[in-house]
C-alpha atoms as a printed R data frame, in Angstrom:
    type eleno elety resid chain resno       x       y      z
1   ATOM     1    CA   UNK     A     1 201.363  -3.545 29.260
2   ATOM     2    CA   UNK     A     2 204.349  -1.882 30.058
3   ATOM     3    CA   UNK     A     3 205.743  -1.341 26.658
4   ATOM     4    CA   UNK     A     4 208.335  -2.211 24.146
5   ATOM     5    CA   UNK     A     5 211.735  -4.343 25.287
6   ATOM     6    CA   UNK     A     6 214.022  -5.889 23.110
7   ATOM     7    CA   UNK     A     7 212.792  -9.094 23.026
8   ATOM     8    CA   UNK     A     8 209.172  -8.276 22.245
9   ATOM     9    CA   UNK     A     9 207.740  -9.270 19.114
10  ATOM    10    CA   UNK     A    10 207.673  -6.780 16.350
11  ATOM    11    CA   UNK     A    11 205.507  -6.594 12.827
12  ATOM    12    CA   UNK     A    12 207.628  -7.848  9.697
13  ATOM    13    CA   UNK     A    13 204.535  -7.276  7.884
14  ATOM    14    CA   UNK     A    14 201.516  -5.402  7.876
15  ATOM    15    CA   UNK     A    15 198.986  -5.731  5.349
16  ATOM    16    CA   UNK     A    16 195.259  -4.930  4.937
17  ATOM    17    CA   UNK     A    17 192.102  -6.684  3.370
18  ATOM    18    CA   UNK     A    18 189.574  -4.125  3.099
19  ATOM    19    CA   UNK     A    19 187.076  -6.916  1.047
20  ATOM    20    CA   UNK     A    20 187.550  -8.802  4.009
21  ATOM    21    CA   UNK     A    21 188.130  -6.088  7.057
22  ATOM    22    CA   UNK     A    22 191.067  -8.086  8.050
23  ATOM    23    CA   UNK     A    23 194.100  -6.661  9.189
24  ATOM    24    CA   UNK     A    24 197.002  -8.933  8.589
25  ATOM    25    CA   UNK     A    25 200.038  -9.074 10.771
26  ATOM    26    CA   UNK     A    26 203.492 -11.327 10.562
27  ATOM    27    CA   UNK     A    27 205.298 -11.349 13.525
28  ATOM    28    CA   UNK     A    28 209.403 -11.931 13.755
29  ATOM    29    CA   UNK     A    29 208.943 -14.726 16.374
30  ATOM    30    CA   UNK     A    30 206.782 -16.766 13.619
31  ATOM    31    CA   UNK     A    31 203.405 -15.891 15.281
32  ATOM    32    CA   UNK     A    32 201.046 -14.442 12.407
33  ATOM    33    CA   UNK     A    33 197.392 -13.621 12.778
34  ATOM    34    CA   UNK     A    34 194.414 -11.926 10.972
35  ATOM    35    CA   UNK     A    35 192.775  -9.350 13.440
36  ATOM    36    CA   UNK     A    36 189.304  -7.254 12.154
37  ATOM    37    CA   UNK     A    37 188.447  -4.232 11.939
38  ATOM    38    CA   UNK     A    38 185.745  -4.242 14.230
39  ATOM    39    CA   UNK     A    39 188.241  -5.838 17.041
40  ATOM    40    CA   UNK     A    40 191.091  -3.334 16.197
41  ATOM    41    CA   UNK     A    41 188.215  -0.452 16.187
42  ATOM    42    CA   UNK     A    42 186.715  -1.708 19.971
43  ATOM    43    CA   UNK     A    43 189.358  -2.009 21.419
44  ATOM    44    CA   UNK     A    44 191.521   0.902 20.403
45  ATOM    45    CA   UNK     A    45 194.020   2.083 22.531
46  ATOM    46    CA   UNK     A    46 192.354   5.602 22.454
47  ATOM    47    CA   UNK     A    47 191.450   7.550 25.441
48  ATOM    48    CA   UNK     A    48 188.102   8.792 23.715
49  ATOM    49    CA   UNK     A    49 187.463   4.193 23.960
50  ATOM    50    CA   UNK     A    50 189.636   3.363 27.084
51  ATOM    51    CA   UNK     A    51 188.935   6.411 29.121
52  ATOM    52    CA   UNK     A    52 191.463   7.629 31.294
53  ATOM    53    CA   UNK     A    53 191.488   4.869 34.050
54  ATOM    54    CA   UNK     A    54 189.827   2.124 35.296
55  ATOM    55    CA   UNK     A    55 185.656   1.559 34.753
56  ATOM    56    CA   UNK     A    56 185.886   4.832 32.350
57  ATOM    57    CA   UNK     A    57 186.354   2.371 29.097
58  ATOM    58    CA   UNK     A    58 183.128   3.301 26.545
59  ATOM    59    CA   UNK     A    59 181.537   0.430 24.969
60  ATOM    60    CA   UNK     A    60 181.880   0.923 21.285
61  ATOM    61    CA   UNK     A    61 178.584  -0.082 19.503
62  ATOM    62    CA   UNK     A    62 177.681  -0.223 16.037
63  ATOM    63    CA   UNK     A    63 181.154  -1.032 14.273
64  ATOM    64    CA   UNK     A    64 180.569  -4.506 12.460
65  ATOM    65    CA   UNK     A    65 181.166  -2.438  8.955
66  ATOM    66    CA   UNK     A    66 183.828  -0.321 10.067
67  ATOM    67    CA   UNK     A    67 186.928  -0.462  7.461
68  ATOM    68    CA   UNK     A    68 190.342   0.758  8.061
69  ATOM    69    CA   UNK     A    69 191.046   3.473  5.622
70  ATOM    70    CA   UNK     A    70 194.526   4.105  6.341
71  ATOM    71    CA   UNK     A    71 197.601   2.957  8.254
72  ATOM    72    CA   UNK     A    72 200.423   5.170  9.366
73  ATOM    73    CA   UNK     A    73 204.032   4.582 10.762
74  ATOM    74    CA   UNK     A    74 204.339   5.898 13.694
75  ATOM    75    CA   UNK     A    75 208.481   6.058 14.417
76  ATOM    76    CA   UNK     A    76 209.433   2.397 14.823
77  ATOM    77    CA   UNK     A    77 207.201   0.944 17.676
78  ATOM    78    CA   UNK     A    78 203.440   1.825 16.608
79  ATOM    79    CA   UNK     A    79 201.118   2.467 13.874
80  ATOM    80    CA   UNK     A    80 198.468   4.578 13.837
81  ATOM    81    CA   UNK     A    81 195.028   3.144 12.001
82  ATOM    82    CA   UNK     A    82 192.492   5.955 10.557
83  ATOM    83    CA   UNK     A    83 188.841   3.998 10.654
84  ATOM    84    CA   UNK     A    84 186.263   4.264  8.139
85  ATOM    85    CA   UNK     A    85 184.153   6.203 10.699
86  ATOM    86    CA   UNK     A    86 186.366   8.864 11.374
87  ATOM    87    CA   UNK     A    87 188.184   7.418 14.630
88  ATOM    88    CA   UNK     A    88 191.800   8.122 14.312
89  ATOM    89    CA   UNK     A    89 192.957   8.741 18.023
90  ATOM    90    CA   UNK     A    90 195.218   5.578 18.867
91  ATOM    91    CA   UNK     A    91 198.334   4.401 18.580
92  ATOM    92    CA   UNK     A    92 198.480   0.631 17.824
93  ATOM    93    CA   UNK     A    93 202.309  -0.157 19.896
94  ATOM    94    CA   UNK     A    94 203.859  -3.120 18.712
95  ATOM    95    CA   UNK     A    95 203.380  -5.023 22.453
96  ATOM    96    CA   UNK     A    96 199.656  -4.269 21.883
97  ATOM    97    CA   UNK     A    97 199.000  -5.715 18.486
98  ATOM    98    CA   UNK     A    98 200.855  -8.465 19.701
99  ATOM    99    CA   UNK     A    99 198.470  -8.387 23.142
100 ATOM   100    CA   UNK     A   100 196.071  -8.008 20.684
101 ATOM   101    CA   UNK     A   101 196.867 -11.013 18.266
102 ATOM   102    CA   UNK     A   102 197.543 -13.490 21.021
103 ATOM   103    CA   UNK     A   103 194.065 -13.071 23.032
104 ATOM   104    CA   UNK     A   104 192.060 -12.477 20.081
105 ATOM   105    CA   UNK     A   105 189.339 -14.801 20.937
106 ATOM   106    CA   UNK     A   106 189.022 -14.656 24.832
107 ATOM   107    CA   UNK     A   107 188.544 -10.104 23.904
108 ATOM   108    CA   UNK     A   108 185.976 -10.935 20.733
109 ATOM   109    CA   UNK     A   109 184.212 -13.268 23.757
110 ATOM   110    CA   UNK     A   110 184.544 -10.473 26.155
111 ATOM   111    CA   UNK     A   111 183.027  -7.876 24.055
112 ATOM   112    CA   UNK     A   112 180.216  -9.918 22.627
113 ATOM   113    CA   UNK     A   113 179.134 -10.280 26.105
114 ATOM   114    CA   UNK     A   114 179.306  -6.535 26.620
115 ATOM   115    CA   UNK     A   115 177.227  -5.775 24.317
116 ATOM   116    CA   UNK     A   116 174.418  -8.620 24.785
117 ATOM   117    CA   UNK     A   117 174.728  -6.910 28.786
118 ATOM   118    CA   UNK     A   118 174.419  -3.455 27.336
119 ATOM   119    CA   UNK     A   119 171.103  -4.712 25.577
120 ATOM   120    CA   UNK     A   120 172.779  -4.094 22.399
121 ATOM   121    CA   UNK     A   121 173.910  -7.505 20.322
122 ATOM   122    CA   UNK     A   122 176.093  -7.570 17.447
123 ATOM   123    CA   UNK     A   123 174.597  -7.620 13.987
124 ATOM   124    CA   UNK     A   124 175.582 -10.182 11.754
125 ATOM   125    CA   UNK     A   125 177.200  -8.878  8.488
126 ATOM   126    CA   UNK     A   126 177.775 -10.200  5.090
């Protein structure tokens, strides 16, 4: 992703359901989604989860209850989200929320298989 330009799609809202772990974003080219927690948390943009280049990315286990307990601006092209677990490290850019938002399924797929590989499966929460 090579960043912001000025026709990529930017937040007009941001909003957060903690009951829910659901991380609500409105778009200003009409596309809206509802992105957890546990996504935003596994696949955060950090270093300490993507490593610093290819094959270093660690597989994040154990995050099904992980909240988001804060989100700050970060000038006018990121936010950075503080996780219930302490993780506070990356910078959410507006191009990747939007990454994010529009192959939500085909990562959740991708990272469920990583961790049935890694011998590790998700656990089902309530």
């Amino acid at each position: 992703m090579s960043g912001l330009t000025p026709d990529s799609p930017r937040p007009t809202a941001i909003k957060l359901h903690q009951a829910s772990k659901l991380l609500e974003i409105h778009f200003d080219n009409d596309t809206e989604c509802m992105l957890s927690c546990e996504m935003l948390r596994v696949y955060s943009p950090s270093a300490e989860v993507r490593g610093h280049g290819a094959g270093q990315e660690v597989l994040q286990i154990g995050k099904e209850e992980v909240n988001i307990a804060a989100i700050e601006p970060v000038g006018n092209y990121a936010v950075k989200l503080v996780f219930s677990d302490g993780h506070d490290t990356g910078l959410y850019s507006w191009d990747y929320l939007y990454y994010l938002a529009e192959n939500y399924q085909a990562l959740w797929l991708e990272y469920i298989g990583k961790l049935d590989a890694a011998g590790h499966p998700r656990k089902e929460t309530h």
